[in-house]
C-alpha positions as CSV (number, residue, x, y, z in Angstrom):
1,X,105.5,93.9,107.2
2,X,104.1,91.9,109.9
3,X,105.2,93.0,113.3
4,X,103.8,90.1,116.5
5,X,104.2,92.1,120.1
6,X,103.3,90.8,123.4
7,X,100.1,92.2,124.6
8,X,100.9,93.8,128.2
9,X,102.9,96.1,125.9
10,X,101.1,99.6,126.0
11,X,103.5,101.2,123.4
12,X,106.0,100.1,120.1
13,X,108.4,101.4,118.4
14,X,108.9,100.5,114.8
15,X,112.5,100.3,113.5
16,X,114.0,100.6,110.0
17,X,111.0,102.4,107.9
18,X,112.2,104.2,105.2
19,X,112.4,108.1,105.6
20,X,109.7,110.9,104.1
21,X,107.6,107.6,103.4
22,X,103.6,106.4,104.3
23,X,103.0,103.6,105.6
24,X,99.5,102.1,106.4
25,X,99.2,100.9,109.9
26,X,96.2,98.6,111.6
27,X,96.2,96.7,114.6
28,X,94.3,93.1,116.0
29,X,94.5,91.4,118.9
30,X,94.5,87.5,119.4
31,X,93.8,85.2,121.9
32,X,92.3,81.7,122.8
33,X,88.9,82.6,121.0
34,X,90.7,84.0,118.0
35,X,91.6,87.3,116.2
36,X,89.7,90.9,116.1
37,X,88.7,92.9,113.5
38,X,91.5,95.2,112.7
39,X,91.6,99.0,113.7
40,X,90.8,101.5,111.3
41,X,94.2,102.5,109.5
42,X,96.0,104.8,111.1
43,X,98.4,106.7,108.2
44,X,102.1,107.7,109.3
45,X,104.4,109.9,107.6
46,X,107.9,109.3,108.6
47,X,110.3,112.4,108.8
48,X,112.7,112.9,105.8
49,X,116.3,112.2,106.2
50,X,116.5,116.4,107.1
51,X,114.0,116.9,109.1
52,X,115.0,113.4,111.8
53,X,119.0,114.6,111.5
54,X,117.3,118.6,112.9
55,X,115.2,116.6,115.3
56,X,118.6,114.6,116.5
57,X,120.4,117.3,116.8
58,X,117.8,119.8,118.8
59,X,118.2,116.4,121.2
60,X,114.4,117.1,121.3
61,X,112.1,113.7,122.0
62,X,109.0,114.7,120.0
63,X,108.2,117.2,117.3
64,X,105.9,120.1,118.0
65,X,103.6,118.9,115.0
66,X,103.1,117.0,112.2
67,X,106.7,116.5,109.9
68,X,106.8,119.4,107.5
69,X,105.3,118.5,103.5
70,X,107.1,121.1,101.4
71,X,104.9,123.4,99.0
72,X,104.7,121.6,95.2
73,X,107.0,124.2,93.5
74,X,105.5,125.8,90.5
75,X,108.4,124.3,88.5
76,X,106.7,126.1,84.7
77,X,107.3,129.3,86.4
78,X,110.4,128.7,87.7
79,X,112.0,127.9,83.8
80,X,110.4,130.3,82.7
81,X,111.4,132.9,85.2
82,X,115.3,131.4,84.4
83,X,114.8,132.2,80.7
84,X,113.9,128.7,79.2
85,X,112.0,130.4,76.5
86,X,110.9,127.6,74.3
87,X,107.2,126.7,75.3
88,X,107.5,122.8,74.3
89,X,110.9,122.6,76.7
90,X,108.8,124.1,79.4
91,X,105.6,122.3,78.6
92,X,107.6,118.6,78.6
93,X,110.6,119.1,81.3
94,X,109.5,121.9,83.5
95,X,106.3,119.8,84.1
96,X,106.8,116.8,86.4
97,X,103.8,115.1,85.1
98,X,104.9,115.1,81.4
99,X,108.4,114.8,81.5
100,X,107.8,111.1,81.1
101,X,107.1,111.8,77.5
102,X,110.1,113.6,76.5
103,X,111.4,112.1,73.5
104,X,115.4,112.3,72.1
105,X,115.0,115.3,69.7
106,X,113.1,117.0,72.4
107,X,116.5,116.7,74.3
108,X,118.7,118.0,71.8
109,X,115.7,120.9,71.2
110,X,116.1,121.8,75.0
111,X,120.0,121.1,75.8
112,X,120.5,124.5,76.2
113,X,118.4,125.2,78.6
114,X,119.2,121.9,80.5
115,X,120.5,123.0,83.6
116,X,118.1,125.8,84.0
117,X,115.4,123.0,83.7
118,X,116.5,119.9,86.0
119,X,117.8,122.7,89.0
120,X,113.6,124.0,88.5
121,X,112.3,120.2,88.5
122,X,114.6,119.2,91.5
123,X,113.4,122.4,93.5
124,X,117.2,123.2,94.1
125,X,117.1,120.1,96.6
126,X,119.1,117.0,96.8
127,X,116.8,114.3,95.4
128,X,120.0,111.2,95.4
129,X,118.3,109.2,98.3
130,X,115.0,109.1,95.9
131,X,116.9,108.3,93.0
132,X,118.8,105.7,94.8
133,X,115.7,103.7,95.5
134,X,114.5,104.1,92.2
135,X,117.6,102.5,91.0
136,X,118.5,105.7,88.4
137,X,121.7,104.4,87.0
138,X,124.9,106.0,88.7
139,X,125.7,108.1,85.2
140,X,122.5,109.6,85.9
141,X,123.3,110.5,89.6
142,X,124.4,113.9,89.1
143,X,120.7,114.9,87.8
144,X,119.2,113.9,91.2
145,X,121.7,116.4,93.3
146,X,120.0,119.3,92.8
147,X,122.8,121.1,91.3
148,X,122.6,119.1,87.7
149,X,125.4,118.8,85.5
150,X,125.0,120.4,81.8
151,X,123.6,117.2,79.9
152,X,125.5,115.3,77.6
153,X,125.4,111.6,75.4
154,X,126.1,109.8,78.2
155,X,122.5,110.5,79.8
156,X,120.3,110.1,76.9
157,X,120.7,106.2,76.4
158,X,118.7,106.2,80.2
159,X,116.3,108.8,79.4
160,X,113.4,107.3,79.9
161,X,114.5,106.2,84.0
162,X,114.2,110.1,84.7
């Protein structure tokens, strides 16, 4: 995104970025004798869809700090501590990072613990607004609500989009 502003300006505002997002943020100035180096990047973190709804509705202007990056569950633990006692179903689904590499019979291995595994993954939290801009097919909507649905066929033909 390219944004031109008229230079008496001594503040912006930036509409329509996406929420809980980074975006990379540098600034030059032009005139007759041409453009400056740009500044170093500045990094923003725009609030999630949660935290700017609290902010709205406090009716406060500015936050007293930084927005609020939630602790990385330990999402092993969790299925294990919800009695997903097969190591491989907590070594490929209860593990962001490898769940990529699930294959179909490790789905049918794991079914029963399928709930217990996607509510650990999703952290209990609605994850649909992620999912949406990922463009995870609508069957599949139900995974990314934090409260997941027991899996059946109808998921495993888009398996590898989770």
């Amino acid at each position: 995104m390219y944004l031109q502003v008229n230079g008496t300006l001594r503040d912006y505002v930036i509409d329509d970025l996406k929420p809980f997002s980074l975006y990379n943020v540098t600034i030059t100035s032009e005139n007759s004798l041409g453009r400056s180096l740009p500044t170093y990047v500045l990094k923003v973190l725009t609030l999630s869809d949660t935290e700017a709804k609290e902010k709205l509705k406090a009716g406060a202007d500015q936050l007293s700090g930084p927005p609020t990056v939630p602790d990385i569950p330990d999402t092993k633990q969790c299925c294990r501590d919800n009695n997903v006692t097969h190591a491989s179903c907590v070594n490929n689904f209860c593990d962001p990072l490898a769940i990529q590499t699930v294959s179909v019979p490790d789905v049918i291995i794991c079914a029963p613990w399928g709930k217990q595994m996607f509510s650990c993954v999703s952290d209990n939290k609605d994850h649909s607004e992620c999912c949406k801009r990922r463009n995870v097919p609508d069957v599949c909507m139900d995974i990314c609500s934090g409260k997941p649905p027991v899996l059946d066929y109808r998921h495993f033909r888009y398996d590898n989009q989770l």
